[in-house]
Residue, then its C-alpha position, 0 to 999 in steps of 0.5 A: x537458482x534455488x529450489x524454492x523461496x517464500x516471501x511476504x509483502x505487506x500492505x501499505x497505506x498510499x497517499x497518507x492525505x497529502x502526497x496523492x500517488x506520492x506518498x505511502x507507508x509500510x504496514x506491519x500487517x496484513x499482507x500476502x504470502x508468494x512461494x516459488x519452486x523449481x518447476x520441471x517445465x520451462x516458464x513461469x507458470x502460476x499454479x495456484x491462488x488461495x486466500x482470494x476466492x477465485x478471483x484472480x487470474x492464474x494467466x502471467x499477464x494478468x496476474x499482478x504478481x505473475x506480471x511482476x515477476x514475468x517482466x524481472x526475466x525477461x530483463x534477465x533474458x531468463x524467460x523461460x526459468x523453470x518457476x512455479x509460483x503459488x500466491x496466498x492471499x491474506x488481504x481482502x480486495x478494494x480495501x485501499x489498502x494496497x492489496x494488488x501492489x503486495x502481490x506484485x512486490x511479493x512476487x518479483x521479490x521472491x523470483x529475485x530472489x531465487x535468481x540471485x540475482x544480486x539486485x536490490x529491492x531499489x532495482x526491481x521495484x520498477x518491475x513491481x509496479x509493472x505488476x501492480x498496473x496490470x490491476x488499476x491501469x496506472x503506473x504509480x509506486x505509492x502502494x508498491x514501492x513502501x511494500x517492497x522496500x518499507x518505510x515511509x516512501x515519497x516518490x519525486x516523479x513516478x515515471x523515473x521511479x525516483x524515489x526517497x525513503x522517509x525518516x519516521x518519528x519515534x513512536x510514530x504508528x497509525x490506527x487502520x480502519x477497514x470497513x467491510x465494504x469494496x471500493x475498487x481503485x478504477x472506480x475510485x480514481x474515475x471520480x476525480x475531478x481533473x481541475x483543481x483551484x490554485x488555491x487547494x494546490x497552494x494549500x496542498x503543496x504547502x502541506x506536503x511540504x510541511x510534512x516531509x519537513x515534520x518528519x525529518x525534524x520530529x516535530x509532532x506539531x507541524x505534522x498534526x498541522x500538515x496532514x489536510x487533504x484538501x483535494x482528494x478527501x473531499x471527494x472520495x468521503x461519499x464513498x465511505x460509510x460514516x466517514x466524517x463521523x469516524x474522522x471527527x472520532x478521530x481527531x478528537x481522541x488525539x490523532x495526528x491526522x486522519x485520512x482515507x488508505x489508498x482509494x478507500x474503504x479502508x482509513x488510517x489515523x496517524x497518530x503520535x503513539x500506540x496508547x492513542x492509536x488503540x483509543x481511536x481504534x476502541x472508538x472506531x469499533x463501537x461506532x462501526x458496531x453501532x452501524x452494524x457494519x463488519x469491520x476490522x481495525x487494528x493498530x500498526x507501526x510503519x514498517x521499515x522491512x517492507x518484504x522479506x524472504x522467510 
């Protein structure tokens, strides 16, 4: 067991338009910060939170990356390891852009760490979603999963965890768009609607199927084509401020596709490369300032780390 370890996890961007709970990617930022330490009591223990305000639980079992730590001991049968875990926060809350499953991944990353346990981020990651359930009530890995083990992440089935990184495109980045206003994920996914035509699961299921396959073959054309979303999007936009007029922003200076982060607020273009990511980013700027709307926008590679140990 080591004296002490710091990790970071990154956000992430989950459902990308048309893989909804099945599809996410690793940013290169924002993220949060998770330190362990040798505590000189048995028991992991979380003793503090910065960066969130005072809103988060110190309790295990209600702390995501508490949880998510807590449940890799008691599969060691180590439960009572002496561990402190201090948590930094660098990611606003109901952002959409996976701020819960950060916490988690970094938190089981660096008590695994500082384990030795020998097993891979592969390994622990059902542990991490664990974690992230303790914040949204359901068990799914598409913000969790690009977090711990980076890349562009397509889960086959959420329940076995079966799950497959992505080839990416060269040059292939994304514009984040976060307008400065909360959408929780509860409320998020209680607006859905649990009947969907054949038809949008037709369409849909052709477009995820077409993205996997432009990812592989780097053809930027199929993926512009690809990435609809005809089922989520047009439910979950009225909750975004000015979001069809910053998505038509969008497309028009290039963006491959254009599309809600996670549950929202938070938006990404993907887009082909940075020159057009940072136009589409210049553009989403001076319509938010327009509107008077606090924002920050900034434009990402996919990270292929996903965490990582300082």
């Amino acid at each position: 067991m080591l004296k002490s370890v710091k990790v970071f996890a990154p956000a992430s961007v989950a459902n990308v338009a048309v893989g909804y709970d099945i599809l996410g990617f690793a940013l290169d930022k924002p993220g949060d910060d998770v330190l362990v330490k040798q505590s000189k009591t048995p028991g992991l223990k979380v003793v503090e939170i910065t960066g969130a305000k005072g809103k988060l639980p110190l309790g295990i079992k209600k702390n995501t990356a508490g949880f998510a730590a807590y449940r890799l001991l008691q599969h060691l049968g180590a439960e009572d390891a002496p561990i402190d875990m201090y948590i930094h926060k660098k990611m606003p809350f109901g952002s959409g852009m996976g701020s819960s499953a950060a916490s988690a991944a970094a938190g089981v990353f660096a008590v695994n760490q500082m384990m030795k346990t020998g097993l891979t981020k592969r390994e622990i990651l059902r542990f991490a979603v664990e974690g992230e359930q303790v914040a949204d009530g359901a068990f799914h890995g598409d913000n969790v999963a690009p977090s711990l083990m980076g890349g562009m992440i397509l889960i086959r089935d959420n329940l076995t965890l079966d799950v497959k990184k992505l080839h990416i495109p060269s040059g292939l980045c994304a514009t984040i768009i976060h307008p400065h206003v909360e959408v929780l994920t509860k409320e998020s996914r209680g607006i859905l609607s649990e009947n969907v035509s054949l038809e949008k699961v037709i369409k849909q299921s052709g477009n995820l199927a077409a993205f996997v396959a432009a990812m592989y073959t780097s053809d930027i054309d199929l993926l512009s084509r690809s990435i609809q979303d005809v089922i989520i999007e047009p439910q979950r936009a009225r909750l975004i401020p000015h979001f069809y007029e910053l998505k038509e922003m969008g497309m028009n200076q290039g963006a491959l596709g254009f599309s809600i982060s996670g549950a929202g607020p938070a938006m990404f273009a993907m887009c082909a490369n940075s020159l057009v990511a940072e136009k589409i980013k210049e553009g989403a700027e001076k319509i938010l300032h327009e509107k008077g709307i606090g924002h920050t926008c900034f434009v990402s590679g996919i990270n292929q780390e996903g965490a990582f140990r300082y």
